[in-house]
N, C-alpha and C positions, 0 to 999 in steps of 0.2 A: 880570528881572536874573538873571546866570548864578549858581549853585552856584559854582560855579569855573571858574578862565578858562581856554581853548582851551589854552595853555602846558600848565601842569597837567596835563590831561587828555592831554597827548600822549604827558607825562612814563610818567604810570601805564603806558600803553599798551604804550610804547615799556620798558618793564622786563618789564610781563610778556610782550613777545614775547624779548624774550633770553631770559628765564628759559627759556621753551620751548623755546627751541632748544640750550639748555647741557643741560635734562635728556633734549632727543631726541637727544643725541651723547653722553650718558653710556651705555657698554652696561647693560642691563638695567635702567634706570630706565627709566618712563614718560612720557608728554608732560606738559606742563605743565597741558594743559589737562582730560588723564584722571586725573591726581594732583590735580587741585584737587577734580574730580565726586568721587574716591573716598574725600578726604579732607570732602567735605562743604563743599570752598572755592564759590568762587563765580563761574561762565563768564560772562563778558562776553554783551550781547543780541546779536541777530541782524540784520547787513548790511541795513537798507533794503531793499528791490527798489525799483530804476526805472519798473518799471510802474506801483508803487503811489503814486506821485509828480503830484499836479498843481497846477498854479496858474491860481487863481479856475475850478476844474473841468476847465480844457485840463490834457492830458494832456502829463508830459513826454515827449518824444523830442528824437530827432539836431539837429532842427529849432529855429530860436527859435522861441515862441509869444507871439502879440500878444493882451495885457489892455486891458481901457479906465480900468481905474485901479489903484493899486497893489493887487497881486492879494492873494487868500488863500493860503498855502502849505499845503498837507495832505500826509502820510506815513504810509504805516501801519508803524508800529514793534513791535518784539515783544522781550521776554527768554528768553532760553534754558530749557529746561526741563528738562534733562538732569542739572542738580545739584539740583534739587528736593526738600527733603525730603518727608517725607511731612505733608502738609495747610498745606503751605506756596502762597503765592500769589505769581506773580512778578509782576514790573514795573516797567515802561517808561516813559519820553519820551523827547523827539525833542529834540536840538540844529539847529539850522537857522542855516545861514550864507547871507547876499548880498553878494556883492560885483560891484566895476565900476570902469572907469576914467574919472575925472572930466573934463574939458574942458581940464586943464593937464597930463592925464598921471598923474595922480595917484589910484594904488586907496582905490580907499573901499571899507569895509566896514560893515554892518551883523548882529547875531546876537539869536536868541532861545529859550531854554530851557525847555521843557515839563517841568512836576509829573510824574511817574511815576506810571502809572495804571493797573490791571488790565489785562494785556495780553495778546492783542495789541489795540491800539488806535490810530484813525485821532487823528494830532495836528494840531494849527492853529497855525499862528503869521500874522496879521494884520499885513501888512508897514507897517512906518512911511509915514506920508505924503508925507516928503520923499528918497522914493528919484526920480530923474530921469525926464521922460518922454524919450521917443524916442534910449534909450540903452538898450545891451545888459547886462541883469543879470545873471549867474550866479549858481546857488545848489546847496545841496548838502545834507545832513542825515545826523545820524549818531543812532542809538540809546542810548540813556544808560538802567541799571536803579538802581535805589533804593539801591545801595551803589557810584555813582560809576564804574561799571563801563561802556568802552563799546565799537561797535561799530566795525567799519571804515566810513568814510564811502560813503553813497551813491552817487560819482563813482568810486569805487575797482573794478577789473575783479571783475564782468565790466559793473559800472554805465558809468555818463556824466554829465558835467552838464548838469544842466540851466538853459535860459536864456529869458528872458521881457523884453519890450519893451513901456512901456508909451505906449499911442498916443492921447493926450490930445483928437484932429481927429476927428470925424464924418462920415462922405463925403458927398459932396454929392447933390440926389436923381437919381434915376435919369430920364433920357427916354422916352417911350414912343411907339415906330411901330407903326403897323399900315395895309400897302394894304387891306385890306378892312375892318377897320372902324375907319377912323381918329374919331380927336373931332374932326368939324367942327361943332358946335353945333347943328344943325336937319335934317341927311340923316341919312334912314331905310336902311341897307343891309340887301344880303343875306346872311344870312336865316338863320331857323331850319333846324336840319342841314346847314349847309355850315361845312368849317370854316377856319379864317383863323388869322395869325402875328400875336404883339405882340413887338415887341423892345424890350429893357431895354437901357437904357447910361447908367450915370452918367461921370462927368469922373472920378472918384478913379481911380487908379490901384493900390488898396488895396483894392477892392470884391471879393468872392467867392462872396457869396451876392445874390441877390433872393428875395426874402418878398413873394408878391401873392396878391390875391383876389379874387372876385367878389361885388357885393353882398353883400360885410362877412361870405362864409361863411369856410367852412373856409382855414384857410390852407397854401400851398402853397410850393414853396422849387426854386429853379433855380440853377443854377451856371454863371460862365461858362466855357470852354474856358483862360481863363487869368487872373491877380488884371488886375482893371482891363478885362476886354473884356466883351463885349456878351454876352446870355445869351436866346434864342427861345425861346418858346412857343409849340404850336399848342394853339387852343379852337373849340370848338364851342356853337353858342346851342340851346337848348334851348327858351326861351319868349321869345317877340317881347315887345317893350318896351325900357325904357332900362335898362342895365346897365350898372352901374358896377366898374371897376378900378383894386384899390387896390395901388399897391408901392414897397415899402423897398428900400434897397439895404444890404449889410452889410457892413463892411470885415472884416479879421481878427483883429482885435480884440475883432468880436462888437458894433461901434458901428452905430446904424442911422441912415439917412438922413432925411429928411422922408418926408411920405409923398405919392406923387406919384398922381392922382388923373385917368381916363382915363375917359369917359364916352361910353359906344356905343348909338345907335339900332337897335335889331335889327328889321327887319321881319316878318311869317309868310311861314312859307317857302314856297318856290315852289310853285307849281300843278304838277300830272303834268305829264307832258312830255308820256303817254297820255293816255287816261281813255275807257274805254266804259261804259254802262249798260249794254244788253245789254238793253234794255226795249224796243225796235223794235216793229214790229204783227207780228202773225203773216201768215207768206205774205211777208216780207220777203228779199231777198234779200246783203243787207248792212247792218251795225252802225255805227250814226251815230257821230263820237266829238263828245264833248266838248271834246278835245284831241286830236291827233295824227291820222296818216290813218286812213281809214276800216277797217273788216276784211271782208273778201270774205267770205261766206258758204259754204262745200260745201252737195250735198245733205240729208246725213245733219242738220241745222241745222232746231230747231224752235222761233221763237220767240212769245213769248205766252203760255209758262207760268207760272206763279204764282212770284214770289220770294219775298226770306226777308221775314217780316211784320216789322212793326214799325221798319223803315230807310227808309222812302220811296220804296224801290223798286215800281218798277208791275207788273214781270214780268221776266222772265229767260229765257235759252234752254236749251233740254234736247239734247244730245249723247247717240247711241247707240253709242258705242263703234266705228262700223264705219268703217271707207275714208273715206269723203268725208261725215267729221261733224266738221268743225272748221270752224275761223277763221284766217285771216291777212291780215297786210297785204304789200303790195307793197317795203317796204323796213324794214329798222331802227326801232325807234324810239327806242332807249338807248344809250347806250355801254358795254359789257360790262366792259372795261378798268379804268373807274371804278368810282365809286359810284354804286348802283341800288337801287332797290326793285320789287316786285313785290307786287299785292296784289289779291285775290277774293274773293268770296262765291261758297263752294263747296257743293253738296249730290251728294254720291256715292250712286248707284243700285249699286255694289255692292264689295264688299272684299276679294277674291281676287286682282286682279292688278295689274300695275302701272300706272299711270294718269297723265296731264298735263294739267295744269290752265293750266298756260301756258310758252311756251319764246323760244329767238330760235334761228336757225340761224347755223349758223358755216360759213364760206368753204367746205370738204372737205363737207358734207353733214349733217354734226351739228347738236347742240342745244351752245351756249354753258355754258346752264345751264337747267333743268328744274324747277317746282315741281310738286307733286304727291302722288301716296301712292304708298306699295308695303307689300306685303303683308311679315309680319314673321316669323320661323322660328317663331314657339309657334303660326301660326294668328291673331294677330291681325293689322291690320294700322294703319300710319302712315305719319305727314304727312311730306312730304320735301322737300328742297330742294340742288340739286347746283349746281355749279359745277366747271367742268372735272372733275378727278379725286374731287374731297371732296363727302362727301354730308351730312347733316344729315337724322335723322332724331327726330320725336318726338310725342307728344298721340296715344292715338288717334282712331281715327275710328269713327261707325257710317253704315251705308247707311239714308238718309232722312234724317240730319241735315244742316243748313245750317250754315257752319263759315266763320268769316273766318280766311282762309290768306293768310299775307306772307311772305315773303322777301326780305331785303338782303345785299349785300356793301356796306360799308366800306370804301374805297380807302385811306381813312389808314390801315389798321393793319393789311389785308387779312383783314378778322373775316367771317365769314356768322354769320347770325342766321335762326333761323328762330321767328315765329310763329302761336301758332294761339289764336283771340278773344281777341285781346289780350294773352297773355301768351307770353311768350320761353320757349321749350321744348327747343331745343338754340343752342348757339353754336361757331363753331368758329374756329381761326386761319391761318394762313398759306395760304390759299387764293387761288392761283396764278389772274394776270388771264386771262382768255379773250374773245378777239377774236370777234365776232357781227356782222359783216356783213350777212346775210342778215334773212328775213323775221320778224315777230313771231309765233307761233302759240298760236292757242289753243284747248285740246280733243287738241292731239298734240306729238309730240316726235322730229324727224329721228334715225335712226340708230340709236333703242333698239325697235325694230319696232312706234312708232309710238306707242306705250304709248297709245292714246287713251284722254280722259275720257269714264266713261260717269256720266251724271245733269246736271242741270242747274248753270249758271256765270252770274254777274250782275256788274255793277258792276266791272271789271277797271280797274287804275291800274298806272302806271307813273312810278315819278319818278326823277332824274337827281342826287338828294340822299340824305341819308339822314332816313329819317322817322324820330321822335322817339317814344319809348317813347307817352308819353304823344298823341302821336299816333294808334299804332295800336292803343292803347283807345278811342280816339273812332271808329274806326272803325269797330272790332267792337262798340260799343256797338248795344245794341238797350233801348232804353227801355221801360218798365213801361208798360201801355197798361192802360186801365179794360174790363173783361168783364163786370164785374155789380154793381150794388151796389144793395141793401135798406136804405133806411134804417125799418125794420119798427116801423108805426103803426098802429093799428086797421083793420080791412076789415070789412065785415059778411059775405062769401063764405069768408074762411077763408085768403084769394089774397093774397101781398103782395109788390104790383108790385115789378118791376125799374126803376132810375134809367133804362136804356136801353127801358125798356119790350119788352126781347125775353126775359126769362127769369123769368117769376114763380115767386114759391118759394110752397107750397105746404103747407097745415098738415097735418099727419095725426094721429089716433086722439089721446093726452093733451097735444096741445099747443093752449093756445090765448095770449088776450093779456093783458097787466094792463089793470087798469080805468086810465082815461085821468088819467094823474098826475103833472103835469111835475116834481114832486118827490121820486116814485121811483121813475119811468125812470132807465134808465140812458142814454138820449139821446130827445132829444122830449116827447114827452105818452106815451108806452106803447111795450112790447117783449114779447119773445116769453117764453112760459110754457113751461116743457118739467116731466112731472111725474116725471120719473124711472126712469118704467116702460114704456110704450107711445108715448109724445108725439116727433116729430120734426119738422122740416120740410125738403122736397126740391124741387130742381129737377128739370124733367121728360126734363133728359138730360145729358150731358158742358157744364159752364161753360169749363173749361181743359183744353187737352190735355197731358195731365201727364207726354208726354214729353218735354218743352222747357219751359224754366223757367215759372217762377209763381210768383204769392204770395197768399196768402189769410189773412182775418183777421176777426176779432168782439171785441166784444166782450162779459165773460160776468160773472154773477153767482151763485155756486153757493147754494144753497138754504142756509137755517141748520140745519135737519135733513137733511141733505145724508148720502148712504151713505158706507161704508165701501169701495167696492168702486172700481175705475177707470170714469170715465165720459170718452164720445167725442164731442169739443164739435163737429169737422169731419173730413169723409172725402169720397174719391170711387174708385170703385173700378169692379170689375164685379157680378155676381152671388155668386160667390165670395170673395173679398178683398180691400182695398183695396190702390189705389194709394199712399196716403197717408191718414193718422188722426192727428191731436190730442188726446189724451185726457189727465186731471187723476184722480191716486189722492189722497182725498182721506185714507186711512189713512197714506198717508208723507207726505202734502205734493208729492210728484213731479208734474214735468209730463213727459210721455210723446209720443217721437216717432215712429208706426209708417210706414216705407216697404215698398214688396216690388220686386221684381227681375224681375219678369212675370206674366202675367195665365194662366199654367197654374197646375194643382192642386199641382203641386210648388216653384214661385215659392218662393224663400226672403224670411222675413218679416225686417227687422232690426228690434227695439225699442231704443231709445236714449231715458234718462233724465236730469232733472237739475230741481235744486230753487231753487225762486223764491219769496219770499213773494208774498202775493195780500192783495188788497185785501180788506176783508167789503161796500164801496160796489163791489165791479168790477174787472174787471182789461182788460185790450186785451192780446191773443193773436193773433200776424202768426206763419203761415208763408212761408219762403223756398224756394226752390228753383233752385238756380243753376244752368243745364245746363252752360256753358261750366268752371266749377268742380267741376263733380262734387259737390256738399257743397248739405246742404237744413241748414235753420238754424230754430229754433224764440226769436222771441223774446216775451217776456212784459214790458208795461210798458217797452218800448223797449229792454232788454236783451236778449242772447244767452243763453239757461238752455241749450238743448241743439243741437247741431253734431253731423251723423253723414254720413259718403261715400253719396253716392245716384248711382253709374256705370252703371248698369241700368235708366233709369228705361221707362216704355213707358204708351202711348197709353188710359187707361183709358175703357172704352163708358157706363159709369154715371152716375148724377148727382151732383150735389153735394148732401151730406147735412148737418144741421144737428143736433146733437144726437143721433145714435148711427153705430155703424159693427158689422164683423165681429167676432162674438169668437174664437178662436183653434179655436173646430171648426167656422167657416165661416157660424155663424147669424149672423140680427141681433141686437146687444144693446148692452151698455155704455150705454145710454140716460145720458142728461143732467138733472139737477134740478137746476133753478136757470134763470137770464133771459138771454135773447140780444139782441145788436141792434148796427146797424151793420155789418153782415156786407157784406164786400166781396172781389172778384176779379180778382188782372190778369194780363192777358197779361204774362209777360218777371218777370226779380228785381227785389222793393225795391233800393235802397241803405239802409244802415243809418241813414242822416240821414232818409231817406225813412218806413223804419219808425216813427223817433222822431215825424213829422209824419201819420202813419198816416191818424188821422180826420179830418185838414185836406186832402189832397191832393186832391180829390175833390167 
C-alpha cells in the first residue's frame, strides 16, 4: 500500500520545481536545489536509469519483451548524496506503476511502493496476478527517499517506457529432419567423421530459440534466422552406436516446448579409401594395397625391413633419400578439395633436411599438400604438414625413432590438424582447398626438389572422412608387450628362470633366498634376499631398450634394520651410469626417480623425488616410461609418487639390475636390504588402469 498517492506526490514535485525556477530568476539567489544542499534541506533521489530496469530478468528496451507469467519488476533506485550530512545514511525505494488498455477501451492501472532501503539498492515489486495475458503492459518507476522526496520518473528523457506481454501458450514441439541421419528405427548410417544437418521447426510462430543435445550432454542453443522459422545444425558422430537427440523449442517468452526426441544409428566410419602395409617380401617390386590401387615401386625401394614392434606390422620399407626411392600410384586416391586424412608409421634415418613422407600431385606439377618433417631455425627439427600455402608444424622428431604421423583437413570448417602418436600438436584454420588430380606419392614431393623421405615408412592410410581424435590414438597405439618376468622361487644354481625362458636373472655375492614360506613371501613359497651390502641380481644383458618406452616393476620389502642411506631397488645402464634407477631414502621416506640423457661421461643425470607411504608387509613399485609423451612416471601401490620429462632417452648396452645401481662417482653401490619378487618387464608404457592390475596382467 502506497505512503501517499501519486496526486500527492506530484503536488510536492511540482512546487519544488517552481520554487527552483523563481530562485534561478531571482538575480543573485541560488537554485533551489544548491540552497536546499547548503541550507542542509533535502535533494530529491536520483532518475532511474532504463538500463537498470528488467522484467522477470529481460531487460528493458524500445522493444516489448514477452514473460511467461506476470513478471517480477526490479529497478535499482539511489538517493542523492550531495545533501548528506556528515554520518548520515541515505535512502531509497522505488514507486512502480502498470498500466494498459482493457478490452473496452478502458486504462487500467496498477502501483506498488517500496520501504526505503540503504541505497543505492535493487527494488522488486511482484506484479499481481490478475494483470491480462496477451496485452501490452507498460510500466515505469520512479525513486522515492525516506522524507517523501522523489525522483523524475523512469520514462522521462533521456528514459523510455518500458513494455511487457504476458504469453500464457507454450510452442508446440519442434520437428526434426536430417537426409543423413534420419530416425528410421533400425538403419545404421554413415558414419563416424562424416558430418550431416538436423533441422528444427516447430509450427509456433513465436519460437526463437532451440535447446538440443546429444545423449543427455551438454546443452546447446541455436536460433532461427527469424521468430517462427526453421533453425540448422551441422554434427559430426564421434563413436558409432545409437545417439540420441534431444530438443525444445523456445518462444520469446522464455516458454519451452515438449521435448522432441530424434534417435540415430551411427555406424564405424568408413574404411581408407587407401591403405598400404608396406609389409611386401623383399625383392618386390610393388605395394599390395588393402584398399585403393596398387603403388609402383622406384629402385631406391627396400622392402623387408623390420617395422615398428609391437602394431602387427611384419616389415616395412626403408627409402634412401635418392632419385628413384619412392612410391606412387598411377592416379589420385583422395579428394584434396574435401576432407582427408593421411596417416603413417614413420622412422626418419636423419634430421637435417626437408623430407615427405607422403603427398598427391596437383594438375602444374606440384604437391597438393605434403606431410613430413623440415628441419627448424634452432637446429632442431619437426613434423610438418602443408596444404596449399599453410603449413603446420610441430612434435619433434629423433632419427631412429618410429613416430605415427597424421594429417587432416576438415572441409567443414577448413581446419588442418596435425598429429604425432596420437596427440594433436599443431591446428590451423582457413586453409584454402587444393585440387590434386594427379599421382599419390610416397617417400617424395613434386615441385619442392623432391624433399625425399630418407628411413623406413609402414602401414600408410588414406581416408576421405575425418578420423576421430580418438581414433588416431588407436592408431598410434602400441601396446605393452611381456619382456621378462621372474616370479623368483627357490633354485638350487643361484639361476632364476625367466616366464619366457630367455633371460635368467642371476644371483650374485649377498643375495640369496628366504627359506620356503608361503606365509612370508611376498608372493609364492619364497623370494629374493638382498643384504644390503654386496647382494644383487642381474640379467646377463639389455631386457628393454630403454630408448622407446617401457615399464618395469617388483615388488619390495625393505629390511626392519633397513640403513639410513638411499638404496637402488632397479637400474639398467651401461658401465658408467644408468639409464634409469629406482631407489627408496629410507632417512626421508622419498622415493627417488634417476634418468640420464646419454650414455657419455658427461650425460646429464636428472633425480626427481616424491613421498609415498609403504607398506612394512611390501609395496608394488611400477616404472613407466612413455616415449611418445616424453615423461617416465614412477608409481608406488598404484599411484603416481613421482612424474619427471625424459626427451633424451637412449639405447642402454647393460643389464637389468635388481637391487643396486651407480652412485654418483660412477661405482657400484646403493645396494638393497630387504625382499624382492615378482620382478617384471615390458616392451611399450603401462596404462595407469594397467599399473593398478600390475601383478594380474601376466
Amino acid at each position: 500500500m502506497n505512503w501517499y498517492s501519486g496526486r500527492r506526490v506530484r503536488s510536492v514535485a511540482a512546487a519544488t520545481g517552481l520554487a527552483a525556477l523563481l530562485l534561478a530568476a531571482a538575480p543573485g539567489v541560488a537554485s533551489a536545489a544548491g540552497a536546499a544542499g547548503a541550507a542542509g534541506g533535502n535533494l530529491p533521489p536520483l532518475q532511474p536509469r532504463t538500463d537498470d530496469l528488467t522484467a522477470s530478468y529481460r531487460s528493458c528496451s524500445e522493444d516489448v519483451v514477452y514473460v511467461g507469467a506476470a513478471p517480477e519488476l526490479r529497478a535499482v533506485v539511489a538517493d542523492s548524496t550531495e545533501d548528506n550530512a556528515e554520518g548520515e545514511a541515505n535512502r531509497a525505494g522505488a514507486e512502480f506503476e502498470a498500466w494498459w488498455t482493457d478490452g473496452d477501451g478502458v486504462r487500467q492501472q496498477r502501483a506498488f511502493t517500496t520501504s526505503p532501503l540503504h541505497s543505492p539498492v535493487t527494488a522488486l515489486w511482484r506484479t499481481p496476478d490478475d494483470l491480462p495475458p496477451d496485452t501490452v503492459v507498460s510500466w515505469h518507476v520512479r525513486a522515492v527517499d525516506d522524507q517523501g522526496a522523489v525522483s523524475a520518473w523512469s520514462d522521462e528523457a533521456p528514459g523510455h517506457t518500458c513494455r511487457f506481454v504476458i504469453d500464457t501458450v507454450g510452442p508446440q514441439p519442434a520437428a526434426v529432419v536430417s537426409d543423413r541421419y534420419p530416425d528410421d528405427d533400425s538403419t545404421w548410417h554413415d558414419g563416424v567423421g562424416v558430418h550431416g544437418s538436423f533441422t528444427f521447426d516447430s509450427p509456433s510462430e513465436d519460437v526463437v530459440e532451440y535447446v538440443y543435445s546429444f545423449r543427455s550432454g551438454r546443452e546447446n542453443r541455436v536460433r532461427p534466422a527469424e521468430p517462427g522459422g526453421p533453425a540448422t545444425i551441422r554434427w559430426m558422430p564421434e563413436r558409432s552406436g545409437v545417439h540420441t537427440l534431444q530438443v525444445r523449442a523456445l518462444d520469446r517468452a522464455g516458454r519451452s516446448s515438449a521435448v522432441t526426441t530424434h534417435t540415430v544409428r551411427v555406424a564405424e566410419g568408413r574404411s581408407p579409401v587407401a591403405h598400404w602395409k608396406l609389409d611386401d617380401p623383399a625383392g618386390s617390386t610393388t605395394a599390395g594395397a588393402e584398399a585403393g590401387p596398387v603403388l609402383r615401386a622406384g629402385q631406391g625401394v627396400v622392402f623387408g625391413v623390420p617395422g615398428p614392434s609391437r602394431t602387427g606390422l611384419t616389415s616395412a620399407v626403408a627409402l634412401d633419400g635418392r632419385g628413384d626411392s619412392h612410391l606412387a600410384t598411377d592416379a589420385p586416391v583422395t579428394d584434396t578439395d574435401g576432407t582427408f586424412a593421411v596417416s603413417a608409421w614413420v622412422r626418419p634415418a636423419a634430421t637435417g633436411t626437408p623430407m615427405t613422407v607422403a603427398s598427391q600431385d596437383t594438375a602444374d606439377g606440384g604437391s597438393a599438400f605434403t606431410l613430413g618433417a623440415l628441419p627448424a631455425d634452432d637446429g632442431t627439427a619437426v613434423w610438418s604438414f602443408r596444404l596449399g600455402t599453410t603449413t603446420l608444424t610441430g612434435g619433434s622428431l629423433t632419427a631412429g625413432k618410429w613416430t605415427r604421423l597424421t594429417g587432416m583437413r576438415d572441409g567443414e570448417d577448413n581446419t588442418l590438424r596435425l598429429y604425432v602418436d596420437g596427440t594433436a600438436v599443431a591446428t590451423g584454420t582457413g586453409a584454402a582447398p587444393v585440387g590434386a588430380p594427379g599421382a599419390f606419392q610416397v617417400g617424395r614431393a613434386r615441385g619442392e626438389g623432391g624433399a625425399r623421405w630418407r628411413g623406413e615408412v609402414a602401414d600408410v592410410r588414406v581416408w576421405d572422412r575425418v578420423v576421430t581424435g580418438e581414433e588416431i590414438d588407436r592408431l598410434a597405439s602400441r601396446p605393452a608387450e611381456l619382456a621378462a618376468s621372474w616370479d623368483i622361487e627357490r633354485t638350487d644354481d643361484g639361476v632364476v628362470p625367466d616366464r619366457t625362458g630367455t633371460l635368467p636373472l642371476t644371483l650374485h655375492d649377498g643375495a640369496s633366498f628366504t627359506p620356503d614360506d608361503p606365509f612370508d613371501a611376498l608372493d609364492g613359497s619364497s623370494h629374493l634376499l638382498l643384504n644390503g651390502t654386496d647382494g644383487y641380481a642381474a640379467t646377463g644383458g639389455p631386457v628393454v631398450d630403454t630408448s622407446e618406452s617401457y615399464s618395469v616393476g617388483l615388488r619390495v620389502r625393505f629390511a626392519d634394520d633397513t640403513t639410513d642411506r638411499p638404496m637402488t631397488l632397479l637400474s639398467q645402464g651401461n658401465a658408467d651410469h644408468d639409464a634409469f634407477a629406482v631407489r627408496h631414502n629410507p632417512a626421508t621416506s622419498e622415493w627417488q626417480l634417476v634418468v640420464t640423457d646419454g650414455s657419455g661421461p658427461d650425460a646429464g643425470t636428472t633425480v626427481t623425488s616424491g613421498y609415498a607411504y609403504h607398506n612394512s608387509w611390501g609395496d608394488e613399485v611400477v616404472l613407466v616410461f612413455d616415449d611418445a609423451a616424453g615423461r617416465v612416471t614412477l608409481y608406488v601401490q598404484g599411484n603416481a609418487v613421482v612424474t619427471a620429462e625424459h626427451t633424451a632417452p637412449w639405447s642402454s648396452t647393460g643389464p637389468l639390475q635388481i637391487g643396486r645401481g651407480h652412485t654418483s662417482g660412477g661405482e657400484w653401490g646403493d645396494h638393497l636390504k630387504g625382499g624382492v619378487d615378482t620382478v617384471r618387464v615390458f616392451r611399450g608404457a603401462l596404462t595407469e588402469q594397467q599399473v593398478v592390475m600390475y601383478a594380474y596382467l601376466f
